[in-house]
N, C-alpha and C positions, 0 to 999 in steps of 0.2 A: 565403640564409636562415640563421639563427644556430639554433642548441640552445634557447636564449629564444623563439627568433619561432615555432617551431613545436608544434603540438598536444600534449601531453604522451601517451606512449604507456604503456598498460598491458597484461603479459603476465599469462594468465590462465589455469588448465586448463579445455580448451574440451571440446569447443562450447559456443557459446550455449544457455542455461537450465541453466548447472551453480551448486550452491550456492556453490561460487568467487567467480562473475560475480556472484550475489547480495550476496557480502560485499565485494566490489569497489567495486558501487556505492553503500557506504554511507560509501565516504571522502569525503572535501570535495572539491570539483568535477572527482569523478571522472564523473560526466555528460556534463560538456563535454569529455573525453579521447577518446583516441582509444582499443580496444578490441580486443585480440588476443589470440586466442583460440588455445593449440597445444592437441596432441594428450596428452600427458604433463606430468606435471611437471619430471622432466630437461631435455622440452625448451621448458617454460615457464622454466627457470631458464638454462639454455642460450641461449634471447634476449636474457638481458640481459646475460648476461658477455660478449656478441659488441655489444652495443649495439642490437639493434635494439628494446629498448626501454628505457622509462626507470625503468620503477618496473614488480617484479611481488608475483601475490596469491599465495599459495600453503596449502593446509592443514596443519597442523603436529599439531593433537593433539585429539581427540576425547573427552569425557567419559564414555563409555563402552567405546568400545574403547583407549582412549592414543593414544601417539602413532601418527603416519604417520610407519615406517622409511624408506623412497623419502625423503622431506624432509628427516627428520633426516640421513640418510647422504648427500644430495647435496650438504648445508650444509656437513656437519664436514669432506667430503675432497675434497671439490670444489675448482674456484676459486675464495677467497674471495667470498664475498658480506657483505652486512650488515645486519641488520632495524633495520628504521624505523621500525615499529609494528605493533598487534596488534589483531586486530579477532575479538570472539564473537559467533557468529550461532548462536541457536538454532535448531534444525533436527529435520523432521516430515517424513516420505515420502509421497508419495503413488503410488499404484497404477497405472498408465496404461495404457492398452490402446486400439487401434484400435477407434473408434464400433462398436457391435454385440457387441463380445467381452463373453460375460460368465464369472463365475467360473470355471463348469465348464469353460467351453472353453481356459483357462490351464492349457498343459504345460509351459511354460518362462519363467521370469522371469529379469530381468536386472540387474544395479546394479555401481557401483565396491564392491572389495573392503569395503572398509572399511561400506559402509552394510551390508551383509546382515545381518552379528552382530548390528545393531541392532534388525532387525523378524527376527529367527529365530524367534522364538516364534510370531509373527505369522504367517507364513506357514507354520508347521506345522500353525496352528488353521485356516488360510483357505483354503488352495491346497497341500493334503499332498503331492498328489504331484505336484507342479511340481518341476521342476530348474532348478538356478541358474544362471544363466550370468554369467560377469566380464566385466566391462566397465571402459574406461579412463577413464569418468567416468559420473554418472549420467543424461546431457544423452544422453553416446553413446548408453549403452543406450536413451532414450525413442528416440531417432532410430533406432539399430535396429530398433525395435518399429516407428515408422512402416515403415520399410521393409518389414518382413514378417518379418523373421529372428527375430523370441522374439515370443511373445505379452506379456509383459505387462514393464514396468521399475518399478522402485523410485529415485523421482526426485522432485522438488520439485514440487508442484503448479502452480507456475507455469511450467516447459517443457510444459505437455500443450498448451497454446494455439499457442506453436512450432511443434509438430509435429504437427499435426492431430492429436492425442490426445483422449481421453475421459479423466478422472478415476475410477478404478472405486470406488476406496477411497481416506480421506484422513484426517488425521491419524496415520499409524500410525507405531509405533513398541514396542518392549519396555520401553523405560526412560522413563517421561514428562520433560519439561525438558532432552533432552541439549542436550550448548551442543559447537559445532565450534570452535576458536580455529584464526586464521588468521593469516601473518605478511604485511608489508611490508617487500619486501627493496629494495635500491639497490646499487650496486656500492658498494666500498667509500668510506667519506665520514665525517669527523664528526658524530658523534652526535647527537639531538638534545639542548636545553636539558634540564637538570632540572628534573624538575616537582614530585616531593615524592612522585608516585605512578607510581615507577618502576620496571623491571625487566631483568634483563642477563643474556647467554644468553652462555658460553663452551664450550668443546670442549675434555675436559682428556687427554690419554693418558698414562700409563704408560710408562715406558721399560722396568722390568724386571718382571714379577710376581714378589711377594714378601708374606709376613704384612703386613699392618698397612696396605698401598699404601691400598686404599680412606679408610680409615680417616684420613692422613696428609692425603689430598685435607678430608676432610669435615672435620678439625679446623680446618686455613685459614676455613672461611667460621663453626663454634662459640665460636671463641675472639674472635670480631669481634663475634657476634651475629646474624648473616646468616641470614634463611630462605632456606632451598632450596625452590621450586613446583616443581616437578618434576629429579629426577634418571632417566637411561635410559641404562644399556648397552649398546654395540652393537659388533660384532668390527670389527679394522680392517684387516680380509683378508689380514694380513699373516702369519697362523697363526694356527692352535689356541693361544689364551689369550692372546690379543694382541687387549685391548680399550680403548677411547676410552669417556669417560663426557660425557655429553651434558645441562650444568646450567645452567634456569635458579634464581633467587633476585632478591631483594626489592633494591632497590638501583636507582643510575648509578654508572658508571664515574668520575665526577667527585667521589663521595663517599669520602672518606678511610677510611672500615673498607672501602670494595668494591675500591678501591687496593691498600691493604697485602692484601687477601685473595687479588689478582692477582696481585702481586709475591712473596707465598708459594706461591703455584701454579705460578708459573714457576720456581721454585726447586727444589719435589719432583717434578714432571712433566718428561717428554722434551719436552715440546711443550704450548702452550696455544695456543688459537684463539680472539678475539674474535668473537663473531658478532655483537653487539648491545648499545647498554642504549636503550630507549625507552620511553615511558609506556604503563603497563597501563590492559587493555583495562575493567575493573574498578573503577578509580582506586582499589583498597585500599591504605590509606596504611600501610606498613610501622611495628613497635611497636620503634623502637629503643633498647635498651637502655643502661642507666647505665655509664658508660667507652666508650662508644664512637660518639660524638658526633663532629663534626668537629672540634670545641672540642677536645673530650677528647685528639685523638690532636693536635692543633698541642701545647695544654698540656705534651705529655707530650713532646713532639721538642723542644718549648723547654728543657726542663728536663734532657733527656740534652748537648741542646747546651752549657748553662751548666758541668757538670760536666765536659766536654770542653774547654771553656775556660778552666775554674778562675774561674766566675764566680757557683757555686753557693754 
């Protein structure tokens, strides 16, 4: 059996009923795929740099809390990987508790890091003096609560059925509308087509800190016209003031201003990382500016060439 003939697999943070697995299967026939479920996302990402799968889903940045440091920081120093696409799933908690529990009898609630910030308020008005317990996704924690170990999880309405759960409370939330963005990674491969509504995620570090570093990074993508959607900070363990800048922006890789903005990055940086250009999840079509057209930049290489040649 060939790599073709077989099922296409997907690595996912499990268990099953995490909002992961939700935005998973909203890709194109990820249905008829096959379904794998780890424990982390190290070691969701960690199956596919070993092969054992072919494509994974993973969280990357929340509309209200930012980003997920674990993703950002397994991307940029890890073994390469490379996103393929980006998928935002709105997302709303629901309450779950073993049939019969009700409010009062919740001492301890449970969810991944990242959900609590989002219903905090929530649970100070509902359940004051519950304690939080962490959990390595929100699937686990319902599944602990079946088990008996917390009374209550902060989990997606649609695992309470999974797990013999009851629904106690539902829609909740501190911020109405949060939207989770998720990525599609592959190991690494050519990019996809551009589509007109794109977006390109690099990893840039420093080699010395110094005035102006930041600065020198951000003018490569100013002087092209480039938005940045997110820039984030993060150490690169290699000491105190030794940090990697973690950016996306509007663009593909195939576009002549995201090119020379690349080729300028490589120049002021120790180091630059490709992680990605593929189509946003969004399809906001980037407002590119006057001079900096594809046109604009051949135009302009034609016309250094001519004066090079004495043909100006």
């Amino acid at each position: 059996m060939t790599a073709d003939d077989r099922t296409a697999r997907y690595a996912y943070l499990g268990p099953r009923g995490t909002f992961t697995e939700a935005a998973l299967l909203t890709l194109p026939g990820a249905a008829e795929a096959e379904h794998v479920p780890y424990a982390t996302v190290p070691a969701v990402l960690e199956a596919l740099r070993r092969g054992e799968a072919d494509t994974a889903v993973v969280a990357l940045e929340n509309s209200v809390e930012g980003s997920v440091p674990t993703t950002l920081d397994e991307l940029a120093t890890g073994e390469p990987l490379q996103i393929v696409g980006e998928i935002h799933l709105p997302v709303s908690f629901a309450l779950l508790v073993r049939p019969g529990t009700a409010m009062d009898d919740i001492k301890t609630v449970a969810s991944h890091p990242i959900a609590q910030p989002q219903c905090r308020r929530w649970l100070l008005d509902n359940v004051p003096h519950a304690e939080w317990r962490a959990a390595t996704s929100n699937a686990e924690a319902a599944q602990r609560v079946a088990d008996g170990h917390y009374d209550a999880a902060l989990a997606g309405s649609f695992a309470a059925a999974r797990y013999g759960l009851a629904v106690l409370a539902e829609d909740i939330h501190d911020v109405a509308d949060a939207v989770t963005r998720f990525v599609v990674l592959r190991r690494p491969c050519t990019p996809p087509a551009p589509s007109g509504t794109d977006k390109t995620t690099v990893v840039a570090f420093i080699g010395e800190d110094h005035p102006g570093a930041l600065l020198e990074i951000l003018t490569e993508f100013s002087v092209r016209g480039i938005n940045l959607t997110l820039i984030q900070s993060r150490p690169t363990g290699a000491g105190l003031g030794s940090y990697l800048f973690w950016m996306d922006f509007e663009g593909h890789v195939a576009d002549a201003r995201v090119g020379e903005a690349l080729m300028g990055l490589r120049r002021v940086c120790s180091d630059v990382r490709f992680v990605g250009s593929y189509h946003r999840a969004d399809q906001v079509q980037p407002e590119i500016r006057r001079g900096t057209h594809d046109d604009d930049f051949a135009q302009a290489a034609a016309w250094v060439e001519a004066i090079r040649t004495g043909r100006a």
